[in-house]
N, C-alpha and C positions, 0 to 999 in steps of 0.2 A: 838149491835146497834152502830151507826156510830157516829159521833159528829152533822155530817149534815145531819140525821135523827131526832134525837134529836131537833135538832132548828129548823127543819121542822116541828115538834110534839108540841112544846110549842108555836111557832105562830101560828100556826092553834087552837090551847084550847086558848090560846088569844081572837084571831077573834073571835070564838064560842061564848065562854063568853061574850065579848063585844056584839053580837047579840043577846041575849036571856037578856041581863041586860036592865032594864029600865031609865035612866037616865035623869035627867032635863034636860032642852035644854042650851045650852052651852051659858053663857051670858061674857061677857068682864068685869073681875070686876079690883076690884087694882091691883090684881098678873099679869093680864093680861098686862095691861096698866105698870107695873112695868119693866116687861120681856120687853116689846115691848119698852119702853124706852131705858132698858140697853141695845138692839141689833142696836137699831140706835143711841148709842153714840158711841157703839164701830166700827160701820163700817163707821163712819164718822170721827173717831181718825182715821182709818186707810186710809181714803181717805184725810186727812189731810196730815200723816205722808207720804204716797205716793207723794204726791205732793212737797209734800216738799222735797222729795228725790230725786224727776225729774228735780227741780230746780235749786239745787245743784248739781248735776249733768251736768244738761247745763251750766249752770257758769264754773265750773272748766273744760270742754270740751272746752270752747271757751276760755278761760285765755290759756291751753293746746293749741291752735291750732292757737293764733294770734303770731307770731313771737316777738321776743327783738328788739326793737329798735337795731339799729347798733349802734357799740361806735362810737363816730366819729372821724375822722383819724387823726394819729400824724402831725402836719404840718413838712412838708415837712424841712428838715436844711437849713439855706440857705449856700449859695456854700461863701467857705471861701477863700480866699484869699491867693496868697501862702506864703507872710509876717505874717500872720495868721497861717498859719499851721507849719510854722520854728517855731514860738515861742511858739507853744503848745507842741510841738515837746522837744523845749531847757526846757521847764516845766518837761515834763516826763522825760529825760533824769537829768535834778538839784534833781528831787526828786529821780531817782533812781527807777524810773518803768520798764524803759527799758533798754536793755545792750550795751556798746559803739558799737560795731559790729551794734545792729539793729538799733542804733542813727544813725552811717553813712551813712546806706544801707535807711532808710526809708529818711534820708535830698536829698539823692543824686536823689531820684524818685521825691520827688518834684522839686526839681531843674532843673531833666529833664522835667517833664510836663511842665513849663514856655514858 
């Protein structure tokens, strides 16, 4: 016999027996009312914990989806002057940033821009 025979066979001697059994009429007593509590607090946990999960959800989707402010921008240097720019110039060259060669080549461009 097959496994789906089998459970074909005990549901049906089931049925039978339940139909030939006489039984009091089915009344709601505490176990009923017990069960039936524990099944509406658990699907109301879970409609809780669902909601709550949509929520947060939408939160962090719209945090996600509204852009960063922009930094806002360097202002702008203002334009130096070319007595200003010799002496920044004689600065990095006293300190030894830059090499005699680039000290003459960069005075001689400002000198030409004037």
């Amino acid at each position: 016999m097959s496994i789906k025979t089998n459970i074909v066979s005990c549901v049906a001697a089931v049925l039978l027996a339940a139909a030939f059994t006489v039984s009091p009429p089915a009344r709601a007593g505490e176990a009923g009312a017990f069960i039936g509590g524990m099944v509406t607090a658990k699907v109301l946990n879970n409609m809780e914990r669902r909601t709550e999960a949509e929520e947060r959800q939408a939160y962090n989707s719209s945090r996600q989806a509204a852009p960063a402010p922009a930094p806002a921008p360097a202002p702008a240097p203002a334009a130096q002057t070319p007595q200003q720019r010799l002496d920044q110039l004689d600065k990095l060259a006293a300190g030894g940033y830059i090499t005699p060669e680039e000290y003459k080549a960069k005075r001689q461009s400002i000198i030409d821009s004037m």
